[in-house]
Structures are given as C-alpha cells and as structure tokens.
N, C-alpha and C positions, 0 to 999 in steps of 0.2 A: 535833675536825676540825683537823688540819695546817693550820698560817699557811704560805705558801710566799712569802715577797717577791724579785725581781728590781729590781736595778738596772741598765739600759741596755738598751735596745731596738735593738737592734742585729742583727747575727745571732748571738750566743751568746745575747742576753736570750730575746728572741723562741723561738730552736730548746729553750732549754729551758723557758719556758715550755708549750710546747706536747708535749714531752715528759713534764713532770707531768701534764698532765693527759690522755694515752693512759694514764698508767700509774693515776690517781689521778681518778676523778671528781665524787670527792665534796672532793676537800683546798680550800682558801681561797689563790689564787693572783694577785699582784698587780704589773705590771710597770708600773716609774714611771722613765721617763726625760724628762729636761730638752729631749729632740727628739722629730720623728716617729718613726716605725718606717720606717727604710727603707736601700740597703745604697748603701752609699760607692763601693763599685765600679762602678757604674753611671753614677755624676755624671760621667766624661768622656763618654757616649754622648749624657746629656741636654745636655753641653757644645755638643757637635758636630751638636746637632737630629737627633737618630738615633734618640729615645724623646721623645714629652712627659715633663714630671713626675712625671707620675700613676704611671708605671712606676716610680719611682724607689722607690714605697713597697711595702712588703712587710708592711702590713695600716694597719689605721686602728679606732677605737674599736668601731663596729660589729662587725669581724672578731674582734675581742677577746671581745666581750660575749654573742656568740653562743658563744662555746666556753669559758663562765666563764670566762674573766680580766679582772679588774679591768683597767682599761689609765689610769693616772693621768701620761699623754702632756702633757709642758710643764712638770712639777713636778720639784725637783732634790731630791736628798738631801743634805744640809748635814753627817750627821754622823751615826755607827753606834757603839753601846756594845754591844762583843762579848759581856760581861760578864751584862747586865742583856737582852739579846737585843732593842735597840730600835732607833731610826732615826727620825731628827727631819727634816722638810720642808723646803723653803724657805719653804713658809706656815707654819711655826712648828708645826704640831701632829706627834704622834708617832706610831709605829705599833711594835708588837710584831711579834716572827716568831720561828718555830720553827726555819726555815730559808731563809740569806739566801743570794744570788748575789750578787757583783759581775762585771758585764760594762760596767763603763763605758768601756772601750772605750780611745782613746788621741788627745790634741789634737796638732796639728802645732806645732813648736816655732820660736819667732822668735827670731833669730839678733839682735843689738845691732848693730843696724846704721843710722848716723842716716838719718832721711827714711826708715825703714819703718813708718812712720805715718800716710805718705801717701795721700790718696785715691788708688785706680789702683793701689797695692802689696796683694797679697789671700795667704791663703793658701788653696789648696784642698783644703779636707779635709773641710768639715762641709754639708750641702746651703746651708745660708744665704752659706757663699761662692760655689757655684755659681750661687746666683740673683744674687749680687752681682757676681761676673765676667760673667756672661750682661746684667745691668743694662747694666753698661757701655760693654761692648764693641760698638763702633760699623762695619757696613761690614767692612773688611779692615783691623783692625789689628794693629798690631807689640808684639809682647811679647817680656820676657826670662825666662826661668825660670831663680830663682837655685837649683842644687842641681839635679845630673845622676845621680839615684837614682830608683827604681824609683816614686815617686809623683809626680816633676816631668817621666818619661815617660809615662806615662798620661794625663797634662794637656795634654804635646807632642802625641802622637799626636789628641789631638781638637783641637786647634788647628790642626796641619797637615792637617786632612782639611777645615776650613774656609778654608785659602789664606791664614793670616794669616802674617805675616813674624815668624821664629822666631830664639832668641838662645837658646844656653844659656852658664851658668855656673857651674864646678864648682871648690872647692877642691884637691881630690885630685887626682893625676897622669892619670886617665882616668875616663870616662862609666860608668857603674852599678857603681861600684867592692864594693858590697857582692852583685853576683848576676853578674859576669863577671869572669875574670882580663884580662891586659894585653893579648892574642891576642884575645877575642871583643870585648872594649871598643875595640880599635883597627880590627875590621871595623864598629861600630857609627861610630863618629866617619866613618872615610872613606863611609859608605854615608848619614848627614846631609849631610855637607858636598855631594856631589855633588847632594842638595838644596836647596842654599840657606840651610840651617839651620845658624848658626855654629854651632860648638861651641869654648870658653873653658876650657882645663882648668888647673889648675896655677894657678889667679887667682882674687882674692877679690872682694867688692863691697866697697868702704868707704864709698861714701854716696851716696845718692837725693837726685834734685834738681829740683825744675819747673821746666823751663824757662818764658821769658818768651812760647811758643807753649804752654803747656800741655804741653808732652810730658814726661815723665820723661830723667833722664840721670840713668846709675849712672857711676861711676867706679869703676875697677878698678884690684887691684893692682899690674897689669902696666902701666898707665900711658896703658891705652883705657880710652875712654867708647863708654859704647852709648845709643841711644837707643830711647823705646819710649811705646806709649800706656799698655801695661799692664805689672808686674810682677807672677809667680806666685814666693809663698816655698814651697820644697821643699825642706827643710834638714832632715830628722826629722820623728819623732814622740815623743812623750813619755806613758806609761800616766797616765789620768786616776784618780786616787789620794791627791790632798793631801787631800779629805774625812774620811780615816780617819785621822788623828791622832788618836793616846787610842782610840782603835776598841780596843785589844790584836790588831789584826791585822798580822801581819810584812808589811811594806814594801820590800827594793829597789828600790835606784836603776832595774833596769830593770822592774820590775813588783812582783807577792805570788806567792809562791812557794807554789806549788800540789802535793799528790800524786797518784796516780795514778788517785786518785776526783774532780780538782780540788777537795780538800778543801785550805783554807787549816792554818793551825798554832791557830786556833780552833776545837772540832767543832761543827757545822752553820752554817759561813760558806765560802761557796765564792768560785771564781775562774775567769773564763772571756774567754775571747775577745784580743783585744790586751795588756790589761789583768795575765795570769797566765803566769807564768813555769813553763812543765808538762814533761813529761817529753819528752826526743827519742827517735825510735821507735830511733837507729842508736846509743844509749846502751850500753855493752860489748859492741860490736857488734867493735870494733877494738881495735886497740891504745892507739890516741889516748883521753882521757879526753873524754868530749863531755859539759859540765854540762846542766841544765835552763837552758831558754832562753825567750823569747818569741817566739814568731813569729806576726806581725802578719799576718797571710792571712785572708782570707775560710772559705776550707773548716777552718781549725783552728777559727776560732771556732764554727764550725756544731760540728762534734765535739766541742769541749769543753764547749759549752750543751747537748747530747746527754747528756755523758756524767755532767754534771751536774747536771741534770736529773732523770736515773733513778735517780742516789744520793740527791737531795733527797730523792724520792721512797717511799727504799726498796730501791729494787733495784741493790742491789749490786754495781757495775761497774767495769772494771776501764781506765784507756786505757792503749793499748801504747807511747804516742808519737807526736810528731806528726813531717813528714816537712818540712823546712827545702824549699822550694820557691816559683819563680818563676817565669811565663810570661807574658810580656810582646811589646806588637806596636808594635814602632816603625819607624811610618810603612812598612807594610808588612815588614819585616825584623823575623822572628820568634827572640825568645830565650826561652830555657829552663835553670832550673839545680834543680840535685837533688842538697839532700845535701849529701856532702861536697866541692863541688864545687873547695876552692883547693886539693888535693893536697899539701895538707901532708906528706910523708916518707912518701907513700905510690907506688906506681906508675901509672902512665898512658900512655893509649894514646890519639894524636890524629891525627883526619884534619884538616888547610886547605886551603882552597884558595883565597887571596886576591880571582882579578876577578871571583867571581857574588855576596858573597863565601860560602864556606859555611865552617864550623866544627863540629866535633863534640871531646867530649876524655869519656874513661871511667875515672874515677879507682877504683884497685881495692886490695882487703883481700886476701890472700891468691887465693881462685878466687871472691871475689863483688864484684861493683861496689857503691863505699859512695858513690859523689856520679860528676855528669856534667851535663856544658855542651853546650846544641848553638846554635848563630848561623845563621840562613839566610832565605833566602826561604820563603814560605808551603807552595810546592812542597816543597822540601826539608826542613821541620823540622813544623809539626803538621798538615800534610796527609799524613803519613806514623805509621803505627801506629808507629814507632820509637821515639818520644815518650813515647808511655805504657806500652810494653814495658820501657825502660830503668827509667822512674820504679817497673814493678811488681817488677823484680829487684832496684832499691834497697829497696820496703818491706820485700819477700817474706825477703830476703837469702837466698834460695836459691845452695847452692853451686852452681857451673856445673862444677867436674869439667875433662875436655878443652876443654869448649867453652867455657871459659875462653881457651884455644890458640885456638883456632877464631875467637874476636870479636876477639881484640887482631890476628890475620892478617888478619881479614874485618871491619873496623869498623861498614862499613856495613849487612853481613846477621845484624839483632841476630835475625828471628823462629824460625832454626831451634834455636839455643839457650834462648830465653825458653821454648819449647813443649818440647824437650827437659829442661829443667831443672822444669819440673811451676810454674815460678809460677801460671801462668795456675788450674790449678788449686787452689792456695793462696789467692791470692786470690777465686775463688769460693765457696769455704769460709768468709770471713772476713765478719762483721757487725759494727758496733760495741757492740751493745746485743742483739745474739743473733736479732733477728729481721729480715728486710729493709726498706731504709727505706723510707718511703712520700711520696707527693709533696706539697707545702705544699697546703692548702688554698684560698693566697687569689689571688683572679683581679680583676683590674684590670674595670672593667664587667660583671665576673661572668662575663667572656668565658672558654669551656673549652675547650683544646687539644684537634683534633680526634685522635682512639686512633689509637695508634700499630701497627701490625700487624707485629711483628717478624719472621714467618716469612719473611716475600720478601725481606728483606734479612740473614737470620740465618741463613736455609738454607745458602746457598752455604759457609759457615764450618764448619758441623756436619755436613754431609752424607759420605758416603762419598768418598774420594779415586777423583777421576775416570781412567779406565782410562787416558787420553789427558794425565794430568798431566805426562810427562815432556816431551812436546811443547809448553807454553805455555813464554811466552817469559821469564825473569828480569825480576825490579825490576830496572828501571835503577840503578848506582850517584848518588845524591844529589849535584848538582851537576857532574858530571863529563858531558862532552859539552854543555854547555847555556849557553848566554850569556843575557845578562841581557837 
C-alpha cells in the first residue's frame, strides 16, 4: 500500500489530498499541518463580520477521517530526509513515505522596523492574527496599514466596510505597484482619498511608538507621524521552507522549483501551492523570456494540489501553466490584472477615463493578448463578462486575426471577437486532470446548497439567435455617459 504524506492543509494540501484518494482508495494518506484547514482568503470577510469562523474552515478531523485521511492538524514537520524517504515531527517521532507534498504554504514577512513588537502591531496572514486583530479592535478604530499591495488591500477593504479610520503606507512611488501600472494605481489613490483613507506613498515607517494615551505613533520618512490604535504589517510574503535544510530538496530564495508534474528535483517529493515555483502557462508564448515563477493565489494552489495529487498517485499529469492573476475590491472600486500586464516592449491598447474613474489597457503579442488591466467601478469591470473573456484569450492565446483591428478600434466590445476567435470553445474542451471537477465535499453544519437549475439561466446563451436580434439595444460602452 502507497504511503502518500502532505505537508500543509491549506488549499494545495487539502485539493491534493483529496485527489489521491478519487484516484487511490486503498493508498495510506496523511495530511499534517501546524494549523487548521482552512483558506486565508476569507479572513478579511470573517474580519468585517460577513462569515462566523466556522466558514473560515474548509474541513476538520471528522471530514478527514471519513474519506481516509489521516488529518495529524496542530503537528509541524521539523525536518525531511529526501534521501532515506522520512520526516521527523515536532513530537520527535518519524514517519516514512513513498510520496511526499510540500504545501506549506508562505508566512508574511516583518520588515526591521523598531516598535514592530508592539502589542496592536499584527500581521494578517494566518487565521490566529485574525482572531488577534478581531480581539482587539474595539468600537471604530483607527489603523495604519504599512504596505499598499494586494494583501494590505484585502485587510483595507474589511476595515473600511466596518467604518474604521484608514492610513495607508507604501514604500514605492504608487499603491499596488506589483498588480497595476502608474495610470490604474493613480485612479486607485484618488478614488481612496475621496474617502477619507490617506494614502502615503513614496515614505517609509522608521519606528512605532505608544503613546502616553495608549495609541500607537509610526513616524515616517517623510517627516509625518500618524496615529493609530491598530497597525496591519503587509510588506510580503516569504515561502515557508527553512524546514528542508539537508532535505537534498532544491530551495530558492523565492520558493522549490517545481516541473510540470509539480515534481521537485528529488523523485517523489512534490511542491504546491505558494510554496513552488511551477511553470507560467504564457512561457514561449512571446518573445520575452517568462521564467517559472510563484504565484501565491488561491486558484494556482488548488491546481497545483490537483495536479499533484494525481502524479503522486499514479496518473500522470501534465500542468500547462498557471496564469499570473489578480482581482481585487477596494472599497468598492474593482481591479483586475492578467498576465503580462506591465507592457514591457510589447503594444497596447488603453481606454481612461479619469472622473467615474474607469480604466482598461490590452497588452498584446503580435494578434493575441498576453496580459490586461481593467480599474473600475463594480458596474464596469466584473459585472461585466469582459472580465473573464479577456482573462480566456490570455490562457486560450487564441490568435484574433482581424479582430485583432477590431478590439484595439473597439476596446470595450471584447465579446464579438472572444466568440469569433473559438476560445470560448477551447476553453470548454480543457480539464486539468481529464475529467470535470467536482465540488468539495465539505459543508459547514452539514448545510447543502440548494441545486442549481441551469437551463433558465443558460438557455438564453445557447438557444437560437432571436429573429428580432438586430432590434435589441447595444451594451453601453463601460463608463462613458455615467457619473459616479
């Protein structure tokens, strides 16, 4: 009987977890992380009282033990001998395996900065800071988030939805500098500021202080002080990895360098989730050389615990790449990036429009889009199919042909092209593991989403083009005629 060990319950532990055993119901499967099972992405909702707890998790011993897997929840792994195929505890005893995972996942990184020691200084990354931020926070208060990147807005946006008084501060010349260029990040600052939520760019923090009222004061290097009851660190993440010293498993600085099976450079020790450095799907896609990278998202780690999973397993899989992506809601003003989105030497085609404010840009490879940025209100960026039309001609990279002409003159009418161009059908052809996936198992009080009837809302899509089509009226163009 196959030993199958996981390290970190997360969503890569957990998805492949559950992967072996669809495919394996007899193998010995055991998944031992130092936390619960449950998904990071969610903690700003349970932040903002928008979920209990209980939602936060995505199974628990029970749900484990029912579907044979060991679930050894609360125990760390101290240490992995590639070599001799074992793995030592934090209680001291050992365990063998035939085939291991690492999904451990990745901690947030603290910057040296004096007085980040302080009680009231938190970072939020791991459920025990949310329950520690939630402990605290008293009433309406005032926080700073130091670091104006893609994890210290998802902490903003549940903050400002509780009315608390908002600071941000970012090193860099502009707000989410790694998932918008200078144009979408300067409609993001002015569309804050008109709320009330500083924004501090270009300046550092040099040191946290209590005042003699209890309140925090950071000092800055621009020569302000701010005040606050709370500080959130959001300066990074960092792959959790120093375990595997002597493992003989390759290490980079930014993760373990995985192949297309998430097979590390030892055979049968894999890598998934935050954690592994795997292939990007727009790799000789261009011109430009795109290395393997890590991309810390939710949906790659569920894929790459997929796709690792079914190799542990046996069946032989292949991943295409994952797709560098970002969708983010701050404070109602929705953004989006895909891909190759900073236009490096390549062309581009942008709509602005500064006072709603909205933003789109369609960075392109010859006649295919290899990355795109949109900024907007709710109305104009994912209440709109546009969204994930764009996102399917970046995976699909379906050539567009004319309609290539057609979108850089029509920006905003991407769906006669996307349907023209047959993605839509590429993409329903595509599995990752050959069969379609199926939904998790596990339900919070056992409670089961009532079935879903797709034909009254799928019909109108598939059915026959209405004789009377010429007569309905066009999409509005996105932003234009509309005030805020």
């Amino acid at each position: 009987m196959a030993r199958h060990i996981i390290i970190g319950a997360g969503p890569a532990g957990v998805a492949a977890a559950e992967t072996i055993r669809a495919h394996d119901a007899d193998a010995s499967v055991s998944l031992i992380s130092n936390e619960p099972a449950y998904s990071r992405m969610v903690l700003p909702y349970y932040l903002a009282q928008e979920i209990p707890e209980k939602h936060v998790l995505t199974g628990d011993r029970d749900y484990f033990a029912e579907r044979g897997i060991e679930a050894l929840l609360g125990t760390a792994v101290t240490r992995v001998d590639g070599g001799q195929k074992t793995l030592t505890l934090s209680d001291g005893t050992t365990r063998a395996f035939d085939s291991l995972l690492i999904a451990t996942g990745s901690s947030a990184q603290q910057p040296p900065i004096p007085g980040s020691d302080l009680e009231g200084v938190y970072a939020f990354w791991t459920l025990d800071d949310a329950q520690q931020v939630i402990a605290k926070a008293q009433a309406t208060p005032s926080a700073v988030l130091i670091g104006a990147g893609f994890i210290g807005f998802i902490v903003l946006n549940a903050m400002a939805k509780l009315n608390w008084k908002l600071s941000v501060v970012e090193a860099e010349d502009q707000v989410l500098p790694r998932m918008l260029d200078a144009t979408g990040a300067g409609a993001v600052e002015g569309w804050l500021t008109a709320r009330d939520i500083a924004v501090h760019t270009a300046t550092q923090v040099q040191e946290i202080r209590r005042n003699a009222d209890g309140k925090l004061s950071l000092a800055l290097s621009s020569g302000q002080a701010l005040e606050a009851d709370l500080v959130i660190m959001a300066t990074g993440i960092r792959p959790n990895s120093d375990f595997l010293v002597g493992s003989g498993v390759s290490v980079e600085p930014g993760g373990i360098p995985v192949d297309d099976r998430m097979q590390t450079n030892v055979p049968g020790i894999y890598a998934a989730g935050d954690v592994a450095i795997g292939p990007d799907i727009l790799a000789g896609r261009t011109a430009s050389d795109i290395p393997a990278s890590a991309h810390a998202i939710q949906p790659t780690a569920v894929d790459h615990g997929r796709i690792a999973g079914a190799n542990m397993a046996g069946h032989e899989t292949h991943y295409p790449g994952s797709l560098l992506l970002n969708v983010l809601d701050v404070v109602n003003l929705h953004c989006a990036s895909f891909g190759l989105w900073r236009d490096e030497g390549h062309d581009t085609t942008t709509v602005f429009n500064a006072s709603r404010p909205i933003y789109r840009k369609y960075v392109w490879h010859e006649d295919r889009i290899v990355g795109a940025l949109f900024v907007g209100p709710i109305d104009d960026v994912t209440m709109l199919n546009d969204v994930g039309m764009v996102k399917g001609l970046i995976q699909t990279q379906q050539p567009l042909g004319d309609w290539a002409a057609y979108i850089k003159a029509n920006p905003t009418d991407v769906r006669r092209a996307y349907v023209a161009s047959g993605a839509a059908q590429a993409l329903i052809g595509r599995t990752l593991l050959g069969t379609p996936a199926r939904d998790r198992a596990y339900r919070v009080d056992g409670k089961t989403p009532p079935a879903w009837d797709k034909t009254a809302t799928h019909g109108p899509l598939v059915s026959t083009q209405s004789e009377h089509y010429r007569e309905l009226n066009p999409t509005p163009t996105p932003g234009i005629g509309k005030a805020e």
